[in-house]
N, C-alpha and C positions, 0 to 999 in steps of 0.2 A: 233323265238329266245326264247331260255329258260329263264326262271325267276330264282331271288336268293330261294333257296329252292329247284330247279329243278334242280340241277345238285350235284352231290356227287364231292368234293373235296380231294384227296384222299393225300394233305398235312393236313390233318385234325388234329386229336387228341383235345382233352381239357385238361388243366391243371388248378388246382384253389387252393388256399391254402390263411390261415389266420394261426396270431398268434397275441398274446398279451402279449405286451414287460413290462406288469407289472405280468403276470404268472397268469391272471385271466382265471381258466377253462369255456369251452365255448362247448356246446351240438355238438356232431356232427349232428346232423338235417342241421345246420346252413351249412355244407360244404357239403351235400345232396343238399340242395334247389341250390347249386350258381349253380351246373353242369345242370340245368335245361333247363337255357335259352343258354345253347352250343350243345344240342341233337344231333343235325343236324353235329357237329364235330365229331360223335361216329359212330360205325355201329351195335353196339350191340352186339361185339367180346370180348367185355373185360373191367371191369371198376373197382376203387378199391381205398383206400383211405389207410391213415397213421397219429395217431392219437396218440400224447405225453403229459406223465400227465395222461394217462387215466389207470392208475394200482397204486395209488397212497398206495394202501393196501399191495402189492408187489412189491413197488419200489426196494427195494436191491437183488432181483433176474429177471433171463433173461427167459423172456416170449417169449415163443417158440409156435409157430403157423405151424400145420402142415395138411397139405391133405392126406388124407390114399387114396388108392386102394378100400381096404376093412378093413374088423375083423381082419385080419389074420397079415395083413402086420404093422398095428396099435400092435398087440402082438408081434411081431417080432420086432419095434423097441425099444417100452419099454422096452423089454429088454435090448437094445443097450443103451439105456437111462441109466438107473439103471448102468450098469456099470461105467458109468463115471460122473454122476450128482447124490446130492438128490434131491429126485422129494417133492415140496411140496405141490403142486397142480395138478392134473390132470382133466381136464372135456372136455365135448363138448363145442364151442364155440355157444352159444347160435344165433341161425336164426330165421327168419318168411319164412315158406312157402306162397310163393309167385308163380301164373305163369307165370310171367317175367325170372323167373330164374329155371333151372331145369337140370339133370345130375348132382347135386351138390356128390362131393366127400365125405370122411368122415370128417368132419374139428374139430379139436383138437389144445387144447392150453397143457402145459406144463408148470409149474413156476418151476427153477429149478436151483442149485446153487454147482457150480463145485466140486469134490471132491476133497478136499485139498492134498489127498494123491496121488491120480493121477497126481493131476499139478506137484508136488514136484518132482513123478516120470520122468515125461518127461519134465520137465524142462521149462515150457511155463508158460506165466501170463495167468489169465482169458480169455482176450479178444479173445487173440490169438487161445487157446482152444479153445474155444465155434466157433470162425471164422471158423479152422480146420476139428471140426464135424460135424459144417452145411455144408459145400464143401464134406465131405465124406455121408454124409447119401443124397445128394441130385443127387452124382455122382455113389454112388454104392451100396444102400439101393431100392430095387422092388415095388414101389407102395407105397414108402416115400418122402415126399418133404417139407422141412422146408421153407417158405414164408416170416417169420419175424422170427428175434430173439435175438432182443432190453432190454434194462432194462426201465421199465416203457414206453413202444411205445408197436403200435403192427398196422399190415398191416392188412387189409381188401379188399380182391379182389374175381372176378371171372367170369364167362363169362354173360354180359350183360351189360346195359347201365347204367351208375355210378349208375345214380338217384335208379334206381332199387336195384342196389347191397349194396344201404346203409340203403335200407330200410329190402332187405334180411337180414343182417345183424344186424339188432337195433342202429343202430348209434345214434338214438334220446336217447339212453339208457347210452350212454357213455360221459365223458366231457371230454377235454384237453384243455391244453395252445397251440397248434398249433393243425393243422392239412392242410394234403396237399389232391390233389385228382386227380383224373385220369380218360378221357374217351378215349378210345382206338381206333382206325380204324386203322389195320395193313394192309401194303400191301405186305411186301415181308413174312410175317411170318404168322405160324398158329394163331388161336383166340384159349387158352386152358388158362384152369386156374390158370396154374403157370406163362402163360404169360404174365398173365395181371398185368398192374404196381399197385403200385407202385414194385420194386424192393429193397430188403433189405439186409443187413446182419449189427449184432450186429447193433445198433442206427442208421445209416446212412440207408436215405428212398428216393429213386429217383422216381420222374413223367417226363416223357419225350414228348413233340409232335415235330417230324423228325424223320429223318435217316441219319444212321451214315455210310457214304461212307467209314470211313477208319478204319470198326468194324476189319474186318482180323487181319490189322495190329496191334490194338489195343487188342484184345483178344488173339496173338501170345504171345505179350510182357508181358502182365497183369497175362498169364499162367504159364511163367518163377516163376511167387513168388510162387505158388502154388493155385492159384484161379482155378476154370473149368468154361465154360460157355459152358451150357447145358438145358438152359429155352428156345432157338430156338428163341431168340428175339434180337436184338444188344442193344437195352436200359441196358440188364442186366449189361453189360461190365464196364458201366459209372459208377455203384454204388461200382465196385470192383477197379475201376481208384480210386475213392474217397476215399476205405480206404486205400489205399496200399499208397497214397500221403499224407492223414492227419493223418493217426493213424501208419504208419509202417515208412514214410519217417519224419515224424512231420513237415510238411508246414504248412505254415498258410491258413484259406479261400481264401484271396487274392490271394496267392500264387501259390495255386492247382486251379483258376480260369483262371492263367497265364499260365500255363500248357496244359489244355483242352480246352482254347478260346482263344491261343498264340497271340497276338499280331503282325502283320506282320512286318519284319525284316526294314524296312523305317518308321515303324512308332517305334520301338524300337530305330533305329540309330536318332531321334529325341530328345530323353530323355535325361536327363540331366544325368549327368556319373555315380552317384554311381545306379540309378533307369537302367539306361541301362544295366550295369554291371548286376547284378542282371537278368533282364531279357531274357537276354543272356543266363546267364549259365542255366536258367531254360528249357528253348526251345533247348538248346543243350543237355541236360543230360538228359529229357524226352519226347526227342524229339517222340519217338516212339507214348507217350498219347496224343499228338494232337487230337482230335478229329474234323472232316473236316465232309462236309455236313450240312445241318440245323439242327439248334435243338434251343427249350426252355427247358431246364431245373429247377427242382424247388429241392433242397436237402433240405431232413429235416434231422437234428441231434437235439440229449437231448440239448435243453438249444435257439434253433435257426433252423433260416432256408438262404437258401443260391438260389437267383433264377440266373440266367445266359441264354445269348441268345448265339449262337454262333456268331463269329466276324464280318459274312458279315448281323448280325439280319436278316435272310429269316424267319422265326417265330417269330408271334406277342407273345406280351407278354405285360401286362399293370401291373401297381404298382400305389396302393391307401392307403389312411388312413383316419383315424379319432380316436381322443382321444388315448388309448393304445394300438392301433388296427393298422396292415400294412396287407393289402390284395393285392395277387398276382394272376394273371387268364390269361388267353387267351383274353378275353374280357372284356369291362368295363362292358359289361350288368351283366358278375357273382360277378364282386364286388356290381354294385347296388344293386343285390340279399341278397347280403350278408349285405351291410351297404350301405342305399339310400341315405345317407347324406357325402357319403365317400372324402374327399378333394386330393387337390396334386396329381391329376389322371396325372400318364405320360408312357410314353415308353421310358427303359432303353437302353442305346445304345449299340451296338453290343458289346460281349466283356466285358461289364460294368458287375460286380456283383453286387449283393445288395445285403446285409447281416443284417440281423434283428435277435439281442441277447436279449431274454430275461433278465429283468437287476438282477446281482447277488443275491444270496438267495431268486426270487424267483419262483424256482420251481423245 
């Protein structure tokens, strides 16, 4: 008989995330160490982290994080850049070579702030632009891929095992009021570096450990608004569920939780009448975003984070605290990682959100 360690799980993934609900930034080292003692949930496909509050010098513009090809294709989008943004920052994103991690792409960040003359021309707010040109440079730009492109957040991923990929990275270098993380074991999809979570667009940052049985359905419906899903992973789908429900439909958290971990139709006709109401018409009018299959999910947005199991909870998921601090993981051993003294250790019930707001003004 095999032993625990001795056999690969292949529901795996790790998910880990902290924030502090008074906006005290916090080193990314600290969300390095917690993926440490989950190794054995990874296969070294893919790991990656998402860290807000950490551009606090260009908060009023969108940090754009990209993988080049090459030279060439990095020249060729700047261009594409420059017509529709000023750029006021351009650099390499600072790494450690490491050889845990190798093949690495060209990785470039972007701080960059729409032109007002363009919006005015096509008629779109900020958000919407910036949503727009990441979906075009990622669907039809050659050896371009936009990864984050948040205001004050920024994604860090790519193929290897978290712990690895934050120290490629420098994360001991960076601080934030939250930060989420991600280790990967794919089964029906490639391990490449766009693959790897978390998944982004503008502010909204998804870590996911399952699969999503009703991706088809959900990426048919999600393509109607004009999204693509083209990162060959079904994780990517969820993060574009999330803006088209809180930022295009304006749902509340709750609301868009009620949507993607519906509540089954008996336990809705249980609810008292105006909460049934309610979640009725939500499960009927998007009905399609269901999402079915296991999953933990953890969203992070400016200001909060949002963790969620699916309805029948088949993935663990634990939730801890201490002092200003709410930690979310796979495991209690990443929160002990994180905070040894962490209290209120539970497991949220299927279905259940948990929603952790930073409190007003600050951050």
């Amino acid at each position: 008989m095999k032993l625990e360690g001795q056999v690969r799980i292949p529901s795996g993934c790790a998910i880990a995330a902290v924030i502090s609900k008074d906006g005290n930034r916090m080193s990314g080292e600290m969300i390095t160490n917690a993926m440490k003692p989950m190794h054995d949930r990874s296969n070294g496909l893919g790991g990656g982290f998402a860290g807000y509050g950490i551009y606090p010098e260009y908060k009023e513009f969108y940090a754009l994080h990209f993988f080049f090809n090459d030279r060439t294709s990095r020249k060729d989008c700047e261009v594409f850049l420059k017509e529709r943004f000023e750029i006021v920052k351009s650099e390499v994103i600072p790494t450690r070579k490491i050889p845990a991690i190798t093949d690495e792409p060209i990785i470039w960040r972007y701080f960059v702030s729409p032109l007002k003359s363009v919006l005015a021309s096509l008629q779109l707010d900020e958000k919407e632009f910036v949503a727009r040109t990441v979906m075009k440079i990622n669907t039809e730009s050659n050896g371009a891929y936009v990864f984050s492109s948040g205001k004050n957040m920024g994604a860090f991923k790519a193929v290897g095992f978290p712990e690895d990929v934050g120290v490629f990275y420098k994360l001991d270098e960076y601080k934030g009021y939250s930060w989420t993380s991600h280790g990967r074991y794919p089964t029906n999809t490639p391990g490449w570096w766009g693959g790897a979570h978390p998944f982004t667009l503008l502010d909204y940052s998804i870590v996911h450990n399952g699969e999503i049985s009703s991706y088809d359905a959900n990426r048919r419906f999600i393509e109607m608004f004009g999204y693509k899903c083209n990162l060959q992973t079904d994780t990517e789908v969820i993060t574009y569920i999330i803006d088209h429900l809180l930022r295009k439909q304006g749902l509340s958290l709750e609301e868009a939780a009620s949507v993607i971990a519906a509540p089954f139709w008996s336990t809705i006709e249980s609810k008292p009448e105006e909460e049934r109401k309610k979640l009725t018409y939500l499960r009927k009018v998007f009905s399609s975003l269901l999402i079915t299959g296991p999953f933990s999910i953890v969203l992070g947005f400016n200001g909060g984070l949002m963790a969620l199991n699916d309805r029948l909870k088949l993935r663990s998921m634990v939730v801890g605290e201490k002092d200003d601090k709410v930690f979310i993981a796979s495991e209690e051993a990443a929160i002990r990682v994180m905070e040894p003294n962490a209290e209120n250790i539970y497991a949220p019930a299927g279905g259940e959100p948990v929603i952790v707001r930073v409190k007003e003004g600050k951050f």
